[in-house]
C-alpha positions as CSV (number, residue, x, y, z in Angstrom):
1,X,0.0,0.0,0.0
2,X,1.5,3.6,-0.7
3,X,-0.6,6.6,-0.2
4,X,-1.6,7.5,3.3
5,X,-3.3,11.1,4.1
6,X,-3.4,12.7,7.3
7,X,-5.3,14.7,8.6
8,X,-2.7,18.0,9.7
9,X,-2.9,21.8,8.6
10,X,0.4,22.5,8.0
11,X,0.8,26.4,8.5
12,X,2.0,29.4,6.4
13,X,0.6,28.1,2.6
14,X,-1.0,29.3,0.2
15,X,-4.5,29.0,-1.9
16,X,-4.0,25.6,-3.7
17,X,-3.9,27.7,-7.3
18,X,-0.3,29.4,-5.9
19,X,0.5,26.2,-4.0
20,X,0.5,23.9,-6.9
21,X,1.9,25.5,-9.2
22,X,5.1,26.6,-6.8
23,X,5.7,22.9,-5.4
24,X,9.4,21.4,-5.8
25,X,9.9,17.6,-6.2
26,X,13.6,16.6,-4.6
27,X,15.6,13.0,-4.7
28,X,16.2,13.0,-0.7
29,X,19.5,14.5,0.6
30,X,21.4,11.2,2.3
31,X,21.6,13.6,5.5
32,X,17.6,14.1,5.4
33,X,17.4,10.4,5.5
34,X,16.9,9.8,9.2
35,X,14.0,12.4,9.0
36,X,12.1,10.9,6.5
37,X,12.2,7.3,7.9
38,X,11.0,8.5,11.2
39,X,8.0,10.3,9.5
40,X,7.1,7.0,7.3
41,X,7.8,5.2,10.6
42,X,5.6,7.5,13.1
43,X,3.0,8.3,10.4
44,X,2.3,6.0,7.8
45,X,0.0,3.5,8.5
46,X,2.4,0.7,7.9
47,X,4.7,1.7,10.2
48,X,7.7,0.6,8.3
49,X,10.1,3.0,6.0
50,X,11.9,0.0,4.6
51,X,12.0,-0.9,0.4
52,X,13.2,-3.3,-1.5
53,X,15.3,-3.5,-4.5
54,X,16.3,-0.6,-6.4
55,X,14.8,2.9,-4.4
56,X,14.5,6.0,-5.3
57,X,13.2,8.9,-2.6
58,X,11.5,11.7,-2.9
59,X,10.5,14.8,-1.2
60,X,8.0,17.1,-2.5
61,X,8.5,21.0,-1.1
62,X,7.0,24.4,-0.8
63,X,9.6,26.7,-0.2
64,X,11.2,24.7,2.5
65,X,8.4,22.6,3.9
66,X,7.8,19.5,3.0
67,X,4.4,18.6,1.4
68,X,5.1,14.8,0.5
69,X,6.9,12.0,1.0
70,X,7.4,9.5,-1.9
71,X,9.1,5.8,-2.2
72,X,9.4,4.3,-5.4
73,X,11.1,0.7,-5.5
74,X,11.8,-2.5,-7.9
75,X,8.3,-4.1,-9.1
76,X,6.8,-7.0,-7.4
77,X,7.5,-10.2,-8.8
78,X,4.7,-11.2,-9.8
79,X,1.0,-10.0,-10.6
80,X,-1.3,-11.6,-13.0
81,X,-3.3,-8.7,-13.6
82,X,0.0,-6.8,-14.7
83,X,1.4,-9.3,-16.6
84,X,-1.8,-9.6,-18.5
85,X,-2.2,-6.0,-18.8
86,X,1.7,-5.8,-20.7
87,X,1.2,-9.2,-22.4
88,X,3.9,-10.4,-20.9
89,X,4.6,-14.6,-21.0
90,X,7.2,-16.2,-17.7
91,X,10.4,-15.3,-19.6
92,X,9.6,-11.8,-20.7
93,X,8.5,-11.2,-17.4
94,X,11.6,-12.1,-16.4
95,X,13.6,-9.9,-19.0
96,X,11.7,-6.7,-18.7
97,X,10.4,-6.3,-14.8
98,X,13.5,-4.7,-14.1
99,X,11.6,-1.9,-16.2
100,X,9.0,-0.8,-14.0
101,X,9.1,0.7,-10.6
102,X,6.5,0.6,-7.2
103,X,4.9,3.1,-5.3
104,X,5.7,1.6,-2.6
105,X,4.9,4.6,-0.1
106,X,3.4,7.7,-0.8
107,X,2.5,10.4,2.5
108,X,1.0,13.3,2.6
109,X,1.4,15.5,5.2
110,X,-1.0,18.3,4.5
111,X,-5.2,18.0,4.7
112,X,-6.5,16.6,2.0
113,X,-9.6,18.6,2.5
114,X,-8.3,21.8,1.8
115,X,-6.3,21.3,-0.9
116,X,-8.3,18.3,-2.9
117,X,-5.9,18.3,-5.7
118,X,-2.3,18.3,-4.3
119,X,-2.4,14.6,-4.5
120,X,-2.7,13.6,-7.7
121,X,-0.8,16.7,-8.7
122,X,2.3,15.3,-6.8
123,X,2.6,12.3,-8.6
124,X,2.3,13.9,-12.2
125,X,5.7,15.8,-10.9
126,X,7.4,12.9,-9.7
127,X,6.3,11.1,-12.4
128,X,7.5,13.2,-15.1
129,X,10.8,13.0,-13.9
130,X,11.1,9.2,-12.4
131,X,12.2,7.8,-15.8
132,X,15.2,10.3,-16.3
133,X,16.0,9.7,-12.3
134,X,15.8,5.9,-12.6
135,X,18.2,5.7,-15.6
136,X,20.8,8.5,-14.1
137,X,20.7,6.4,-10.7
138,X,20.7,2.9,-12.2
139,X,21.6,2.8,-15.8
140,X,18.4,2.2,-16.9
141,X,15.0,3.6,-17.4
142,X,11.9,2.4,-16.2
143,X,9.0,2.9,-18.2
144,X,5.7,2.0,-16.6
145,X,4.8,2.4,-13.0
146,X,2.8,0.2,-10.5
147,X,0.9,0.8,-7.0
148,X,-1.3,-0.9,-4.5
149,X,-4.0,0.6,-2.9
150,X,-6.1,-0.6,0.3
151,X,-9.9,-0.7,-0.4
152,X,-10.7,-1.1,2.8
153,X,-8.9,2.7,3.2
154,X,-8.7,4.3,0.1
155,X,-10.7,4.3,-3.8
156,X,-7.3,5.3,-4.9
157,X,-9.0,8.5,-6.1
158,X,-5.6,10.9,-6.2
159,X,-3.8,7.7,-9.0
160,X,-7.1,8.3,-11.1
161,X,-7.0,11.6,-11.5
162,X,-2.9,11.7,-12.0
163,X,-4.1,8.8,-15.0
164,X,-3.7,5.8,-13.2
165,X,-5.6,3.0,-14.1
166,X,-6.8,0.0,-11.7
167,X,-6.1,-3.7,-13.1
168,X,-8.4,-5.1,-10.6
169,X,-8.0,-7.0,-6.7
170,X,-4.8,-8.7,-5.8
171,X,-5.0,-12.2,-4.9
172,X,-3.6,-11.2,-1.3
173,X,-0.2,-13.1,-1.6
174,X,2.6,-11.2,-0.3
175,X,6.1,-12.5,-1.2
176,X,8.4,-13.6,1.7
177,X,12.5,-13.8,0.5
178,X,12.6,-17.3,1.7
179,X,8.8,-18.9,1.2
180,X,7.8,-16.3,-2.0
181,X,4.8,-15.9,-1.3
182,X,2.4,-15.3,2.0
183,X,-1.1,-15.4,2.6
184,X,-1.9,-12.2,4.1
185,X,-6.2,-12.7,3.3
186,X,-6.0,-8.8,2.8
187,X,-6.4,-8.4,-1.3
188,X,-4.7,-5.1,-2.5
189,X,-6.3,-2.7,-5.9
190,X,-3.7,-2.8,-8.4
191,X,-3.4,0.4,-10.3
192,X,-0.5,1.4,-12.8
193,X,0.3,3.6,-15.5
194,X,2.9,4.2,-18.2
195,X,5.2,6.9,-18.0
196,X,5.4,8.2,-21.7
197,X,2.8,8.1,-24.4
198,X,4.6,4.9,-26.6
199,X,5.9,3.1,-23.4
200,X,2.9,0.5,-23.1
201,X,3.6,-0.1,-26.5
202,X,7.2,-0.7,-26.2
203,X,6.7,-3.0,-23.4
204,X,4.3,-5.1,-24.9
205,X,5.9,-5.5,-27.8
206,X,7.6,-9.1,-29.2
207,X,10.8,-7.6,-29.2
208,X,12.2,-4.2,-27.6
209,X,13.3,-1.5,-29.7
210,X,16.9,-1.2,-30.1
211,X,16.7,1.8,-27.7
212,X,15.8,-0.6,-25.1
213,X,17.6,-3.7,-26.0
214,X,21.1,-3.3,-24.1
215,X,18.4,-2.9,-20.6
216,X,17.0,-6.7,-21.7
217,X,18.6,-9.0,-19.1
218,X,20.1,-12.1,-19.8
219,X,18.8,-15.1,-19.1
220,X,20.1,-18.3,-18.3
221,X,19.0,-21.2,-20.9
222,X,15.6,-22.3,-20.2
223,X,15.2,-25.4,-18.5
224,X,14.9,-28.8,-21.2
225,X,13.3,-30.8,-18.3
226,X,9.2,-30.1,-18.4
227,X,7.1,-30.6,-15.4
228,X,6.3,-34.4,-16.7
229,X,9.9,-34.8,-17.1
230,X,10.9,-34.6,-13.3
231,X,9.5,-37.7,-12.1
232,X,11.7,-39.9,-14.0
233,X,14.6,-37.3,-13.8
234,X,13.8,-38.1,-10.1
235,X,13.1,-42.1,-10.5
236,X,16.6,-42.3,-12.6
237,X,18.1,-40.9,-8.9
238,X,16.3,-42.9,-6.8
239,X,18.0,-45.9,-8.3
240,X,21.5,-44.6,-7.5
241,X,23.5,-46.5,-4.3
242,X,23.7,-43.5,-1.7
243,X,27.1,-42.7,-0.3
244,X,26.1,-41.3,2.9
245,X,25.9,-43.0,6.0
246,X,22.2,-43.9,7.2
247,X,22.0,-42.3,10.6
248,X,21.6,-38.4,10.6
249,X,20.2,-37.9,7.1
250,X,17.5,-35.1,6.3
251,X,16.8,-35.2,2.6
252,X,16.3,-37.8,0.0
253,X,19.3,-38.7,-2.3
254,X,17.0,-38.5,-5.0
255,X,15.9,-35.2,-4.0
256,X,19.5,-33.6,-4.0
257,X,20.7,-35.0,-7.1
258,X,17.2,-33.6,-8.7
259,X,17.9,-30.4,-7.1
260,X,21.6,-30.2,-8.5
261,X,20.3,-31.2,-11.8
262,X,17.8,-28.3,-12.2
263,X,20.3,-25.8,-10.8
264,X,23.0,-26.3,-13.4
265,X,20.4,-26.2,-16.2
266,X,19.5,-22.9,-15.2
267,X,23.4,-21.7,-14.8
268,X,24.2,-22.2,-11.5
269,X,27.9,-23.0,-11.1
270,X,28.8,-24.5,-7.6
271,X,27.3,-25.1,-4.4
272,X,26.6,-21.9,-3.1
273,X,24.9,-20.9,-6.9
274,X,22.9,-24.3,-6.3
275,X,21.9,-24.0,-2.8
276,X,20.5,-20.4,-3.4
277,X,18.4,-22.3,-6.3
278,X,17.2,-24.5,-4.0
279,X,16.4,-22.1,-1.6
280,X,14.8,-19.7,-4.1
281,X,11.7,-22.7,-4.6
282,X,8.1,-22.5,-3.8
283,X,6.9,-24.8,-1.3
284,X,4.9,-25.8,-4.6
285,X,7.6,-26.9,-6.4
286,X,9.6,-28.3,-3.5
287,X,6.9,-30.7,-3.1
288,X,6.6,-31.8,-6.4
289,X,10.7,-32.6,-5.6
290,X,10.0,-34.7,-2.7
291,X,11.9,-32.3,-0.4
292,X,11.5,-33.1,3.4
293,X,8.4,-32.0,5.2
294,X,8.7,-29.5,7.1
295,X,7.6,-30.7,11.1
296,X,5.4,-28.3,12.4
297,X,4.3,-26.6,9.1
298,X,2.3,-28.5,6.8
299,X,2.9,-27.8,3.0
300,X,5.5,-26.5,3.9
301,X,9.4,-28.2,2.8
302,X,12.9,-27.7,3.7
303,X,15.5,-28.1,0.9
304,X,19.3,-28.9,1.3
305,X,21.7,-26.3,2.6
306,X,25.0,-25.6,1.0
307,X,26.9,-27.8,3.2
308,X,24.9,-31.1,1.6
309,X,25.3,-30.3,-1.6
310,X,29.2,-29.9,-1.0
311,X,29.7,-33.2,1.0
312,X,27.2,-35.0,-1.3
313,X,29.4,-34.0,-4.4
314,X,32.3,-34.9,-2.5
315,X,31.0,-38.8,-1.6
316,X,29.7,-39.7,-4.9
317,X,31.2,-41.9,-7.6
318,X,31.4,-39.4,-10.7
319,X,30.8,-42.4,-12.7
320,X,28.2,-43.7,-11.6
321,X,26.7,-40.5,-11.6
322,X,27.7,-40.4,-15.1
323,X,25.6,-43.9,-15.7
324,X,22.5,-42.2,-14.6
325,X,22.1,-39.3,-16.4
326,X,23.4,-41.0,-19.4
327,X,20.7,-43.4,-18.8
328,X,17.8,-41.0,-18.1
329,X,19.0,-39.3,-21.3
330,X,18.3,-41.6,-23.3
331,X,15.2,-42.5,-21.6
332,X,13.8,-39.1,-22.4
333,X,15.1,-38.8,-26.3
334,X,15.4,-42.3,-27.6
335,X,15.8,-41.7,-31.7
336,X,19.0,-43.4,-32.9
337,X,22.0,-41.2,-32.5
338,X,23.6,-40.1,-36.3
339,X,26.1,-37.5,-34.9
340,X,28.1,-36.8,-32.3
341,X,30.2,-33.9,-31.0
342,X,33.1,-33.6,-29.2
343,X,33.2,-31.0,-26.8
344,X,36.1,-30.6,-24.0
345,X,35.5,-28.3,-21.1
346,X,37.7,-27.1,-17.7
347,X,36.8,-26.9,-14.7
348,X,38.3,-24.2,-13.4
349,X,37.5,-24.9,-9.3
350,X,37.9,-28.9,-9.8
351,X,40.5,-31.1,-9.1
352,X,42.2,-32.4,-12.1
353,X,41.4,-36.5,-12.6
354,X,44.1,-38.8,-11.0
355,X,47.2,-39.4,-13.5
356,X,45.9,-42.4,-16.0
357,X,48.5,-45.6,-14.5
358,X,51.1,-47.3,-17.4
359,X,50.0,-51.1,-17.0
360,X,51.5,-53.2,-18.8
361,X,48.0,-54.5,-20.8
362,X,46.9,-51.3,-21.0
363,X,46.1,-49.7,-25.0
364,X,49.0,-48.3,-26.6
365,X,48.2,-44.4,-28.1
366,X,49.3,-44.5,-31.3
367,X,49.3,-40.5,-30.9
368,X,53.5,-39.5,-30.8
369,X,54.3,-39.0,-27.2
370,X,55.5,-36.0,-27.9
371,X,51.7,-34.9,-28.5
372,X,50.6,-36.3,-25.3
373,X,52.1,-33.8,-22.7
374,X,49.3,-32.1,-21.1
375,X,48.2,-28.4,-21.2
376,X,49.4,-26.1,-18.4
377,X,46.0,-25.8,-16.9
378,X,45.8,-28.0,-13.5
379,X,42.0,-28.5,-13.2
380,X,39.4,-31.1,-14.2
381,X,38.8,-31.5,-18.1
382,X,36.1,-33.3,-19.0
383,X,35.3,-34.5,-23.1
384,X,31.3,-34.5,-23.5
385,X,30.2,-36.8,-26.5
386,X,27.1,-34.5,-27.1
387,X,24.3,-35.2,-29.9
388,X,22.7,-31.9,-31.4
389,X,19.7,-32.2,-28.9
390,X,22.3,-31.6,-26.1
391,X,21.8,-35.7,-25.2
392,X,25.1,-37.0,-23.3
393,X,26.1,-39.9,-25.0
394,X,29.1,-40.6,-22.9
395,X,31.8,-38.7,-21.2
396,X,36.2,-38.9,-20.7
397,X,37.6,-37.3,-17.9
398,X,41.1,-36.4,-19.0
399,X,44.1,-37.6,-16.4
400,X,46.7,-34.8,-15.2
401,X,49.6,-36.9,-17.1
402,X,48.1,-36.5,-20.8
403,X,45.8,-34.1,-22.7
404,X,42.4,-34.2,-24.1
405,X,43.6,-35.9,-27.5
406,X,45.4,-38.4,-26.4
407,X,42.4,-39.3,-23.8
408,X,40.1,-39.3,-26.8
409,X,42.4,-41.8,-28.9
410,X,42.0,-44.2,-26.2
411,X,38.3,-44.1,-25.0
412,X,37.0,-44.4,-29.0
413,X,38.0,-48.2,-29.2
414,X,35.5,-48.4,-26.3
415,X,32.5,-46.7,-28.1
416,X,29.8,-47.8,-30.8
417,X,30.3,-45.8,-33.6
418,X,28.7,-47.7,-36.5
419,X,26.7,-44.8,-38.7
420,X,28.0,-42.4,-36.7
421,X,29.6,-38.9,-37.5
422,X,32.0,-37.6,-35.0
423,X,32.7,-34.0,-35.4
424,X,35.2,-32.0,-33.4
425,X,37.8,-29.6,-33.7
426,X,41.4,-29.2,-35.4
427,X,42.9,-30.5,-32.4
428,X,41.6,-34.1,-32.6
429,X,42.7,-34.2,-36.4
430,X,45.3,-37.1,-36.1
431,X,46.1,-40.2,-38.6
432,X,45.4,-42.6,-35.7
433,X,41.6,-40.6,-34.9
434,X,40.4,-40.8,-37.9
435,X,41.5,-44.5,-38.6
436,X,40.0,-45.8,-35.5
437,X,37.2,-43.8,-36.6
438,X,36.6,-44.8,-40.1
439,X,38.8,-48.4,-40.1
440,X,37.9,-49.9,-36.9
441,X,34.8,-48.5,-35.7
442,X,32.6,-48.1,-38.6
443,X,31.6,-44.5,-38.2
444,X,32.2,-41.0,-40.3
445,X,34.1,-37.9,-39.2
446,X,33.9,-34.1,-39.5
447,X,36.7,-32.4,-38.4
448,X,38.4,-29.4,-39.2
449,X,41.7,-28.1,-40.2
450,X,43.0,-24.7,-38.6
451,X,46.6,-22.8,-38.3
452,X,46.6,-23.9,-35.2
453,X,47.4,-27.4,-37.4
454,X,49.9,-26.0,-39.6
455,X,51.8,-29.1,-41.0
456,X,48.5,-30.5,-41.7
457,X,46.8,-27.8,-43.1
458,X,49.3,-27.3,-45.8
459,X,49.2,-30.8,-46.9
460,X,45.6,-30.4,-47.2
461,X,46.0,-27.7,-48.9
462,X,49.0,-28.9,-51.5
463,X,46.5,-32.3,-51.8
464,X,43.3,-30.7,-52.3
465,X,42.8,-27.4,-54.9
466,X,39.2,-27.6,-55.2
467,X,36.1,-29.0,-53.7
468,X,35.3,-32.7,-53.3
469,X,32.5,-34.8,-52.0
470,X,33.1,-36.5,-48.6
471,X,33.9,-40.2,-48.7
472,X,32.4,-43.4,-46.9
473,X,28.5,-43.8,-45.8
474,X,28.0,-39.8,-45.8
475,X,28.7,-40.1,-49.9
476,X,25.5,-40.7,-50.5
């Protein structure tokens, strides 16, 4: 709720003609601060100064008395009746909020009655200049602002006239930063209104202008598991041998590995990232994860803190982890598999895999040792064998003692490439590659030559003047 009237005559002004037009709208000076929190604090009816987010305050003067007291903040996150009003679906919502701001409080400390129209004439001022304040403070505009108003106290009659519009009742949720949302039983009148003739427009539109583009925030990839998807994401887990000892556990093995899942999907990297996912879930969706009951609080769930996800990751075989998902995988996209790329990646904050033992039946690389030695970087590499609906296939974690080619060269013996087109970069163009490839497994290759390959590159070059049509099964 933002506006709140009271009821004082504050001395020495004028007729509302003169007092209207001579009003002055100020950002508040960080040393009026203590002030204005005591007067939101003593006067408001919520009794509590405090905003969220981004907040911009203002201070609305005649001469040197202040008239007003103004809070605008970041949006809430979510309200159906705004969302549908900008025709906004989950992931624009998620893009663009950033783009409006709140009323979150708004008090006046001069009667109402005798001057009917210094409302609604305050927040034309302070809305004329919110945008340029916004983007000067924060580096971006906002475009549209947002309000609540309490019927059982106000019609909101002062955001009509200043062209407001109402959206309708709230559903009486009020969002908690652990549990999202709270019942408070108290619905709220929406009302909100763009700050520039074309700015509805431009925030309903498919795209933003270009204007408005570099303000769009990235996103991280939407999630590839659908709602139907999680309860064999969650049965593939379920089937896993847990590490942990029996006494003292809390949460379902299942339920951790489900949780870890999701969060690296949506770009979390590392356990603080993931348990901050975790602990950003409805009790909703927590539920539908089979996360421990909460005693005392029904429907209500507890998720993993950061320290079980770190001494879960820790314990489990990386392997048989590897098994599962692999497994699930190809549960969830079962076409035949035609091509497959090879894709190394560091870990940066790992541990790089223990140095690969010289038994004396082990495969002989026929890779030159002197292409062998491994790269300078000291952390875990790992080669994904990825089809091009992001499906592991399998996966090579490369020892400290050798390099990422030289790992590949011996793990392709072990894999079923019949009708199969391995593509990967220059690095992995090598005699013995693409003979296991083509000679002893059966399968097709698309690699390609760079500088960084010069030898090779020029014999390609000296061998080859023109075009040519690729050889084996892809020939046809």
């Amino acid at each position: 709720m933002s506006v709140h009237l009271l009821g004082d005559v504050l001395l020495d002004l004028p007729e509302e003609s003169k007092l209207l037009s001579d009003l002055t709208v100020e950002l508040l000076a960080l040393s009026d601060r203590p002030v204005f929190d005591e007067l939101l604090a003593t006067r408001h009816y919520l009794k509590n100064p405090t905003a969220v987010g981004q907040v911009l305050r203002y201070v609305v003067k005649y001469g040197e008395q202040w008239l007003a007291l103004l809070v605008f903040s970041s949006p809430a996150f979510h309200l159906r009746p705004r969302e549908e009003w900008l025709q906004w679906n989950p992931r624009q919502l998620e893009e663009r909020r950033h783009l409006l701001a709140q009323n979150s409080r708004f008090l006046i400390l001069a009667s109402p009655g005798k001057w009917p129209n210094l409302a609604s004439r305050i927040l034309k001022l302070v809305c004329a200049r919110l945008a340029q304040d916004w983007q000067q403070e924060f580096g971006h505009p906002v475009l549209a602002v947002e309000t609540f108003v309490d019927p059982n106290r106000f019609r909101g009659t002062c955001y009509k006239a200043a062209g407001w519009q109402p959206l309708g009742p709230t559903q009486g949720h009020q969002r908690n930063w652990q549990d999202f949302y709270t019942d408070t039983k108290h619905p709220k009148e929406l009302w909100v209104r763009p700050l520039s003739p074309g700015a509805l427009e431009e925030l309903q539109a498919q795209n933003l202008p270009a204007t408005l583009l570099e303000h769009q925030r990235p996103l991280p990839p939407a999630c590839p598991v659908a709602t139907a998807g999680l309860d064999s994401l969650w049965e593939c887990f379920v089937r896993m041998q847990d590490p942990r000892k029996r006494r003292g556990q809390r949460h379902k093995l299942a339920s951790v590995f489900t949780l870890i899942a999701l969060a690296v999907v949506a770009g979390c990297k590392g356990p603080h990232a993931i348990a901050e996912f975790a602990e950003g879930l409805n009790h909703g969706q927590r539920r539908l994860l089979r996360c421990r009951p909460r005693p005392g609080h029904p429907r209500q769930f507890d998720v993993p803190c950061e320290r079980t996800f770190r001494r879960l990751l820790k314990k489990v075989d990386p392997e048989m982890l590897k098994e599962r998902l692999v497994q699930w995988m190809e549960q969830e996209d079962p076409g035949p598999v035609e091509v497959l790329h090879l894709d190394g990646k560091v870990l940066k904050n790992a541990h790089p895999a223990p140095a690969q033992p010289k038994l004396a039946d082990a495969p002989v690389s026929e890779i030159p040792p002197e292409l062998q030695k491994p790269k300078a970087d000291k952390a875990l590499t790992l080669v994904n064998f990825i089809t091009p609906n992001q499906r592991l296939v399998d996966q090579v974690a490369v020892p400290q003692n050798t390099n990422e080619e030289a790992a590949v060269a011996l793990h392709l013996p072990e894999m079923s490439l019949v009708g199969v087109c391995l593509t990967a970069d220059a690095a992995h163009l090598t005699k013995a590659n693409c003979r296991q490839i083509t000679q002893e497994s059966q399968g097709d290759y698309l690699f390609t030559l760079k500088a960084n390959q010069p030898h090779a590159l020029a014999k390609a070059q000296q061998a080859f003047t023109g075009d040519f049509p690729p050889s084996g099964s892809l020939a046809g």
